[in-house]
N, C-alpha and C positions, 0 to 999 in steps of 0.2 A: 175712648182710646183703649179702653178694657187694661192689659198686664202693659202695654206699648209706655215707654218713658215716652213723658210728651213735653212742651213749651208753652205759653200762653201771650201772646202777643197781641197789645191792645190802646188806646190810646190815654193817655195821662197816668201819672205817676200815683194821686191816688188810688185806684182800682186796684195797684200791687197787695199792700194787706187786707184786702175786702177780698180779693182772689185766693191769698194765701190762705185765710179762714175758711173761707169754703171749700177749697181743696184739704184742708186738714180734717174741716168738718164731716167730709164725706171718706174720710182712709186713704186718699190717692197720694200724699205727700209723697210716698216712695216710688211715683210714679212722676211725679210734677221734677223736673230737672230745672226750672224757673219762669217765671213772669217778664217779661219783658216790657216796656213803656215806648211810645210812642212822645217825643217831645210837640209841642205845640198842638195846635187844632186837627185833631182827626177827620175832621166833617173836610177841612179845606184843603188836608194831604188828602183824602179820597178824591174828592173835588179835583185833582195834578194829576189825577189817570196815569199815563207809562212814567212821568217825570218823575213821578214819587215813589217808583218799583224801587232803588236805592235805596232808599231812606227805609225801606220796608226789609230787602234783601239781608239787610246788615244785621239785625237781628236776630233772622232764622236763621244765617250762619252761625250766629255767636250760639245759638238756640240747638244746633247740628253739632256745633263744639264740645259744647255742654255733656253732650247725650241724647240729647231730644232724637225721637225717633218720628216723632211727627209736632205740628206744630197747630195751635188752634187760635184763630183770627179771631179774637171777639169784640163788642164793641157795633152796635147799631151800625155807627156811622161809617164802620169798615164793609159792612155786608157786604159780596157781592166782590173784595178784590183778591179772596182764596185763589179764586176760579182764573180769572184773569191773571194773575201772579204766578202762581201753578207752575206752565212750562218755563219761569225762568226761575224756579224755587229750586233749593237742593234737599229740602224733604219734601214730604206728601201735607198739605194745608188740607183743616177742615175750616171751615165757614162757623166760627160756634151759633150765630145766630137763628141760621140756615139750619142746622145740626138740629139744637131745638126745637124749631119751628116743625119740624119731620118726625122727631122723636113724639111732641104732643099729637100730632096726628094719627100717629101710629096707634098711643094711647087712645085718644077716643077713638078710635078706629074700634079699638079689641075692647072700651066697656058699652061701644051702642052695639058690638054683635051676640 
C-alpha cells in the first residue's frame, strides 16, 4: 500500500493482534487506520457470493470513515471477492492473498534471472 493509509479486512476476531504485530513489526502502523473482523465463518460468507456483499460493504465503509484509502481483503478463504466486490466498494480492494502470491513471483522472477 507503500505511504497509502490502508484497512485490513479479514475473517475472525483472532487474526486482529496477529495483524496488528505484524503491521508494527514491519513500521506501517502509521499507515494501518485498522483491522477489521469478519463475524462467523468466512469459508461460508465467501460461499453467499452477492448475499454477503453487505456484511462485507459495512466494514470498508466504516474502513473509508476511518481514513483508509484503500482496503486489503485477506484471509484464504476470502480470495478471490476483492475483484468481484470492487464495483460496489467505495475504496479501491487489494486481494492480500492474490497480492502475495504476485509479489513471490515477481521475486523469484528477479533471483532466477
Amino acid at each position: 500500500c507503500g505511504d497509502r493509509r490502508f484497512a485490513v479486512l479479514t475473517g475472525g476476531a483472532a487474526w486482529q493482534p496477529m495483524l496488528q504485530r505484524l503491521y508494527a513489526g514491519l513500521g506501517a502502523q502509521a499507515q494501518l487506520t485498522g483491522i477489521y473482523t469478519l463475524a462467523g465463518d468466512s469459508a461460508a460468507l465467501a460461499a453467499a457470493g452477492e448475499e454477503a456483499f453487505p456484511a462485507l460493504r459495512a466494514p470498508i465503509d466504516r474502513a473509508r470513515d476511518a481514513g483508509a484509502q484503500v482496503v486489503v481483503i485477506g484471509g484464504a478463504a476470502l480470495t478471490g471477492l476483492a475483484a468481484r466486490l470492487q464495483p460496489q466498494a467505495s475504496l479501491p480492494l487489494i486481494d492480500g492473498l492474490l497480492a502475495a502470491a504476485d509479489e513471490a513471483a515477481r521475486l523469484l522472477g528477479a533471483a532466477t534471472q
